[in-house]
MARVEXZA-360447 format. One record per residue (C-alpha): residue number from 1; residue in three letters; y, x, z. Coordinates in nm, 2 decimals, always signed. Last residue first. Example, Ala and Ser with C-alpha at 12.3 -4.5 7.8 and 13.67 -1.06 7.14 Angstrom:
  bake  torke      py      px      pz
     2    ser   -0.11   +1.37   +0.71
     1    ala   -0.45   +1.23   +0.78
! end
This chain:
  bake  torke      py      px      pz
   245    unk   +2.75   +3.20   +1.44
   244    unk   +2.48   +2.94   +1.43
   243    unk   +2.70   +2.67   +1.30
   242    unk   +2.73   +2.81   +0.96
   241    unk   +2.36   +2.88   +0.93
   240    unk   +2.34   +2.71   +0.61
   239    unk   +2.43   +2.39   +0.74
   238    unk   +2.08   +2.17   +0.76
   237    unk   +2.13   +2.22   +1.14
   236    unk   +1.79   +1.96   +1.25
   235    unk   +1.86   +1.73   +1.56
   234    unk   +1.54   +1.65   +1.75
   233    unk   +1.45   +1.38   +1.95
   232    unk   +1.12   +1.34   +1.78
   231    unk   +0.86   +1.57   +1.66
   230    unk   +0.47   +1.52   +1.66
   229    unk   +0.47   +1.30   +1.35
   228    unk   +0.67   +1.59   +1.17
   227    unk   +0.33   +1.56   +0.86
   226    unk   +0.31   +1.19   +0.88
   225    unk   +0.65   +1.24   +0.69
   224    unk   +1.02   +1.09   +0.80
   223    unk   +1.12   +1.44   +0.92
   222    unk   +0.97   +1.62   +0.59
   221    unk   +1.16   +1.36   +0.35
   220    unk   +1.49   +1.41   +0.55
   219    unk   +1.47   +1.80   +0.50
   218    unk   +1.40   +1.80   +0.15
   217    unk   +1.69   +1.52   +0.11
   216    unk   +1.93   +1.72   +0.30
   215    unk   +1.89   +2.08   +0.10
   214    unk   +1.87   +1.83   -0.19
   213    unk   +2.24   +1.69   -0.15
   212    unk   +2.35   +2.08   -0.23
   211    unk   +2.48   +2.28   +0.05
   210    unk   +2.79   +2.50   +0.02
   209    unk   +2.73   +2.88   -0.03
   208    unk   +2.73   +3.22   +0.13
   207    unk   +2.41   +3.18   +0.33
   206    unk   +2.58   +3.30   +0.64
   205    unk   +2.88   +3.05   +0.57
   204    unk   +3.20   +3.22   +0.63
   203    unk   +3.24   +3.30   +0.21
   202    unk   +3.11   +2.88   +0.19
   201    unk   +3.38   +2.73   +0.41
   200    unk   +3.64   +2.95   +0.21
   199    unk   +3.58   +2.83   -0.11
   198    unk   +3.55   +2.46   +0.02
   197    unk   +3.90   +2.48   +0.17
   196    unk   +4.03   +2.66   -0.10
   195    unk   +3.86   +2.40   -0.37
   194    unk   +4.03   +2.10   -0.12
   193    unk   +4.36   +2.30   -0.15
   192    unk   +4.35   +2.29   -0.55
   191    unk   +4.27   +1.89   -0.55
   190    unk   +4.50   +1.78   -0.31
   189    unk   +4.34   +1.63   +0.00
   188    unk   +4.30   +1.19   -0.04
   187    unk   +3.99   +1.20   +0.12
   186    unk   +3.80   +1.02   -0.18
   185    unk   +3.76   +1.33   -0.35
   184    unk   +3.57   +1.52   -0.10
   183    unk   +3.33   +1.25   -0.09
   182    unk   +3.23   +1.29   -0.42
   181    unk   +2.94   +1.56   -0.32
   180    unk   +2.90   +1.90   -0.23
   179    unk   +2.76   +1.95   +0.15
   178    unk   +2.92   +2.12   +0.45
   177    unk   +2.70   +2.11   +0.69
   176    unk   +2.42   +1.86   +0.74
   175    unk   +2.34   +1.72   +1.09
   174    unk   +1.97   +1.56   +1.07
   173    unk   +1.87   +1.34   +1.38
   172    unk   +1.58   +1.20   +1.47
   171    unk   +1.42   +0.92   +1.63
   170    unk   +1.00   +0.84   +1.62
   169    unk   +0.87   +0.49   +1.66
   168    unk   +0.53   +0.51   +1.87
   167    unk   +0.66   +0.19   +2.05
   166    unk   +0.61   +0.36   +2.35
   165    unk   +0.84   +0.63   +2.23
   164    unk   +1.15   +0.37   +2.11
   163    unk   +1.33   +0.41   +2.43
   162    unk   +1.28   +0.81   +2.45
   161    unk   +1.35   +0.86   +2.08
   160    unk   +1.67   +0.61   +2.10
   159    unk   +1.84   +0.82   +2.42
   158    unk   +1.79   +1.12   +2.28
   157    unk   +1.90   +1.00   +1.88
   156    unk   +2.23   +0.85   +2.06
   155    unk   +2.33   +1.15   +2.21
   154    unk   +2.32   +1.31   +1.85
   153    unk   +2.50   +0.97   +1.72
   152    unk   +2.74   +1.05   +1.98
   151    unk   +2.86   +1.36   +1.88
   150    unk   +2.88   +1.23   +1.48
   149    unk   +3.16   +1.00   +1.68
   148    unk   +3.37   +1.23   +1.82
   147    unk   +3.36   +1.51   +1.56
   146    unk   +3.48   +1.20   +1.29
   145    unk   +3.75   +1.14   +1.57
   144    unk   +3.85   +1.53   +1.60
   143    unk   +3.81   +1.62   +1.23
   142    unk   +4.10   +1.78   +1.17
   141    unk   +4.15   +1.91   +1.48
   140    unk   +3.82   +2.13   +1.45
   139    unk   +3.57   +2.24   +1.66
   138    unk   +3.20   +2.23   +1.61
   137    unk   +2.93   +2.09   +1.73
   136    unk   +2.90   +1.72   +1.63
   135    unk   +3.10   +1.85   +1.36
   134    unk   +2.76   +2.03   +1.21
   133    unk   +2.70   +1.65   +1.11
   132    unk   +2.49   +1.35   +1.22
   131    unk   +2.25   +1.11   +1.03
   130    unk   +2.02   +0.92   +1.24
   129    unk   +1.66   +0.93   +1.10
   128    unk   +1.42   +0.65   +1.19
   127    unk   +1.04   +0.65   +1.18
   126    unk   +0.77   +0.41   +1.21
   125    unk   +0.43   +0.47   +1.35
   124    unk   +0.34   +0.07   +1.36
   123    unk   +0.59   -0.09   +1.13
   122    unk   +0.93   -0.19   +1.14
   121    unk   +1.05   -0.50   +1.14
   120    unk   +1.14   -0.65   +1.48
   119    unk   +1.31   -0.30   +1.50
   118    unk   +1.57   -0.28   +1.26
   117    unk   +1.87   -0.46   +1.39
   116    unk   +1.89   -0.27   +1.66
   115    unk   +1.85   +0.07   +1.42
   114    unk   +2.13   -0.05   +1.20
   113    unk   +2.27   -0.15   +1.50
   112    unk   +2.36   +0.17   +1.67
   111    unk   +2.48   +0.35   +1.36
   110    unk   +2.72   +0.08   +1.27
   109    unk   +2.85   +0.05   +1.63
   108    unk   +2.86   +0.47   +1.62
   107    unk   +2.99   +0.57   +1.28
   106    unk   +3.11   +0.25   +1.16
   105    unk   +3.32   +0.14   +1.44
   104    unk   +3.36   +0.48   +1.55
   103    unk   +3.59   +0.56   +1.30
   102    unk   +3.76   +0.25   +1.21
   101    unk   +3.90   +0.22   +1.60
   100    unk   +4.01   +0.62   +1.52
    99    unk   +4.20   +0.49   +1.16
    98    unk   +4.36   +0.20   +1.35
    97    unk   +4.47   +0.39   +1.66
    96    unk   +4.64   +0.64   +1.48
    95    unk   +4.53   +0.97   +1.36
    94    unk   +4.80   +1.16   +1.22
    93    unk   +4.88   +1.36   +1.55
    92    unk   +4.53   +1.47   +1.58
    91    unk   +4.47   +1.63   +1.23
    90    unk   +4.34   +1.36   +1.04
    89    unk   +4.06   +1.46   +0.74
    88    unk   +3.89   +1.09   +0.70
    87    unk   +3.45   +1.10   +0.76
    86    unk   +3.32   +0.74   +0.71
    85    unk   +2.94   +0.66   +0.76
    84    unk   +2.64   +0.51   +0.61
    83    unk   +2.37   +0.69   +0.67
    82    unk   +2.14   +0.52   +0.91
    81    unk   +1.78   +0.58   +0.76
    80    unk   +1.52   +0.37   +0.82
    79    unk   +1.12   +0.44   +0.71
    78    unk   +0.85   +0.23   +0.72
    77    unk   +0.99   -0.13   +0.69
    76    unk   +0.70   -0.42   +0.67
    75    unk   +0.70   -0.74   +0.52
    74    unk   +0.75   -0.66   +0.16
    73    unk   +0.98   -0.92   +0.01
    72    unk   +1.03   -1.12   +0.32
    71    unk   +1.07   -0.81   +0.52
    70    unk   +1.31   -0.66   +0.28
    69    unk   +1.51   -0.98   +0.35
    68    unk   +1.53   -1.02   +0.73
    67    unk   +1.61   -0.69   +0.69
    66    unk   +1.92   -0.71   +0.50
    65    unk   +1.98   -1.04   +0.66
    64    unk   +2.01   -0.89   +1.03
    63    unk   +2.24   -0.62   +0.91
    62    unk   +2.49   -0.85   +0.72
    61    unk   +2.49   -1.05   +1.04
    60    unk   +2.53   -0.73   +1.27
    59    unk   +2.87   -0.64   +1.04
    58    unk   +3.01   -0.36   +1.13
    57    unk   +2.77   -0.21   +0.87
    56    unk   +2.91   -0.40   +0.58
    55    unk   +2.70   -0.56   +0.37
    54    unk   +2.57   -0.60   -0.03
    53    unk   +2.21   -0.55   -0.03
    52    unk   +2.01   -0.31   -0.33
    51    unk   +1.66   -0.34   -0.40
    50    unk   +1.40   -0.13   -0.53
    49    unk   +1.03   -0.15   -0.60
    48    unk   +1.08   -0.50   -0.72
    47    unk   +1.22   -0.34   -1.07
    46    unk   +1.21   +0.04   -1.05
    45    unk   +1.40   +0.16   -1.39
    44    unk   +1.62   -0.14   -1.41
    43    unk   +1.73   -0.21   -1.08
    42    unk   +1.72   +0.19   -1.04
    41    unk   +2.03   +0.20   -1.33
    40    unk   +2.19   -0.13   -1.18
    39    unk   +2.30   +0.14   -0.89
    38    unk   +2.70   +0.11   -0.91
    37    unk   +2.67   -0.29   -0.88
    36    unk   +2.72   -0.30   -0.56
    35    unk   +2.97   -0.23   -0.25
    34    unk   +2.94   -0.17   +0.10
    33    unk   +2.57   -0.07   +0.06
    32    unk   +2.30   -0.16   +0.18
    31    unk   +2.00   -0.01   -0.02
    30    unk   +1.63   -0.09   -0.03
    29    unk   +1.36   +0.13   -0.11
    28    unk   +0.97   +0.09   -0.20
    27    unk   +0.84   +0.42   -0.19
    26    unk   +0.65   +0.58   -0.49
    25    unk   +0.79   +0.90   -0.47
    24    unk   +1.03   +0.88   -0.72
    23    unk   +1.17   +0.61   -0.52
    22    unk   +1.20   +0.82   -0.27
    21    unk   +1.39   +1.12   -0.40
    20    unk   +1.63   +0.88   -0.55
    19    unk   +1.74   +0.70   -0.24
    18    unk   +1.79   +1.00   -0.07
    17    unk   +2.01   +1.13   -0.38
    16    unk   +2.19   +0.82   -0.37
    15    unk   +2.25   +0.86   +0.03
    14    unk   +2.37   +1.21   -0.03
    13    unk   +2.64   +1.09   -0.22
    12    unk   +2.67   +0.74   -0.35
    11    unk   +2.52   +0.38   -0.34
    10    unk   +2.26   +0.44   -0.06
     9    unk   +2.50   +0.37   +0.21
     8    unk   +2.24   +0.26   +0.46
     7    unk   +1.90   +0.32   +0.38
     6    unk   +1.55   +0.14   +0.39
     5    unk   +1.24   +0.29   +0.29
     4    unk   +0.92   +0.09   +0.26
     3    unk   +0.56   +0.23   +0.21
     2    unk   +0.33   +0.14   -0.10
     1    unk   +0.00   +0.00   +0.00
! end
């Protein structure tokens, strides 16, 4: 029987690429995404193998009937994968309280209940992956309220893994570094300082380059395997070593 994947912000980014991977694979994946329409190309390559949900994360009714759906069309959920998330460059005076509320609303509360929401679903042995970010651990006042909240989505992979345990539902947590996709172009930085910014992430990296949305996907598809059934809890530094230094 094929296995289910379900995703949050499939539609773009490293999300796609997840998406992707799996359905290559043989999974049956669905997508929520905040808007549709920009995956009719796995709609028509994967027919009832694949389908994408319109929702907003903040949203626990949008939640509910994504899964209330993908269990009526396959009955069991596998695999979920929280990754839908919002990352804006605010050095700490620019933030205001709008743009911090916005934040953690779909970062944590989004995070949170796309697991909640989840669980009357999921099968025996499943597993959920929590998607952080090597700002959890890091510094940086342009990122102080993004830091925030990918800080307590790692505290929140602890806390799920030990309540989910006796479910046998494993928790983890991947943070990626800095990764190349077309997020960076919807954070409103100029153009030439963004390519500075990413030049000189990857010269301090001890790898000595940016990570690709495969480095993430690899790493996903081992956590969510039978094979990393004894592991959960963890977070996993897909950063190139940057946050090792």
């Amino acid at each position: 029987m094929q296995k289910v994947m379900t995703i949050t912000g499939g539609n773009s980014g490293i999300g796609r690429a997840v998406v992707e991977r799996y359905l290559k694979e043989g999974y049956r994946v669905a997508s929520f995404n905040r808007t549709i329409g920009e995956m009719n190309n796995f709609v028509t390559d994967y027919g009832n193998s694949f389908i994408e949900f319109k929702g907003d994360v903040r949203n626990t009714v949008d939640l509910q009937n994504f899964y209330s759906r993908c269990h009526k069309e396959w009955h069991k959920i596998d695999i979920v994968i929280a990754n839908a998330g919002i990352a804006e460059a605010q050095t700490i005076e620019k933030v205001t309280q709008e743009s911090f509320d916005k934040t953690l609303a779909i970062n944590i509360s989004g995070v949170f209940f796309t697991v909640q929401k989840s669980l009357p679903y999921l099968s025996t042995s499943a597993s959920i992956s929590l998607i952080s970010s090597i700002q959890a651990n890091k510094g940086d006042d342009m990122w102080c309220a993004y830091g925030a909240s990918k800080a307590a989505v790692r505290s929140m992979t602890r806390s799920l893994a030990q309540g989910l345990a006796n479910q046998g539902i494993r928790v983890n947590c991947i943070s990626p570094g800095v990764t190349k996709t077309a997020i960076f172009e919807k954070m409103g930085i100029d153009s030439k300082k963004m390519q500075e910014m990413l030049k000189a992430v990857a010269a301090s990296t001890p790898l000595e380059r940016l990570g690709e949305p495969k480095d993430i996907v690899n790493l996903l598809y081992f956590i969510n395997s039978d094979k990393a059934s004894f592991i959960t809890g963890a977070d996993f530094q897909a950063d190139g070593g940057l946050t090792q230094i």
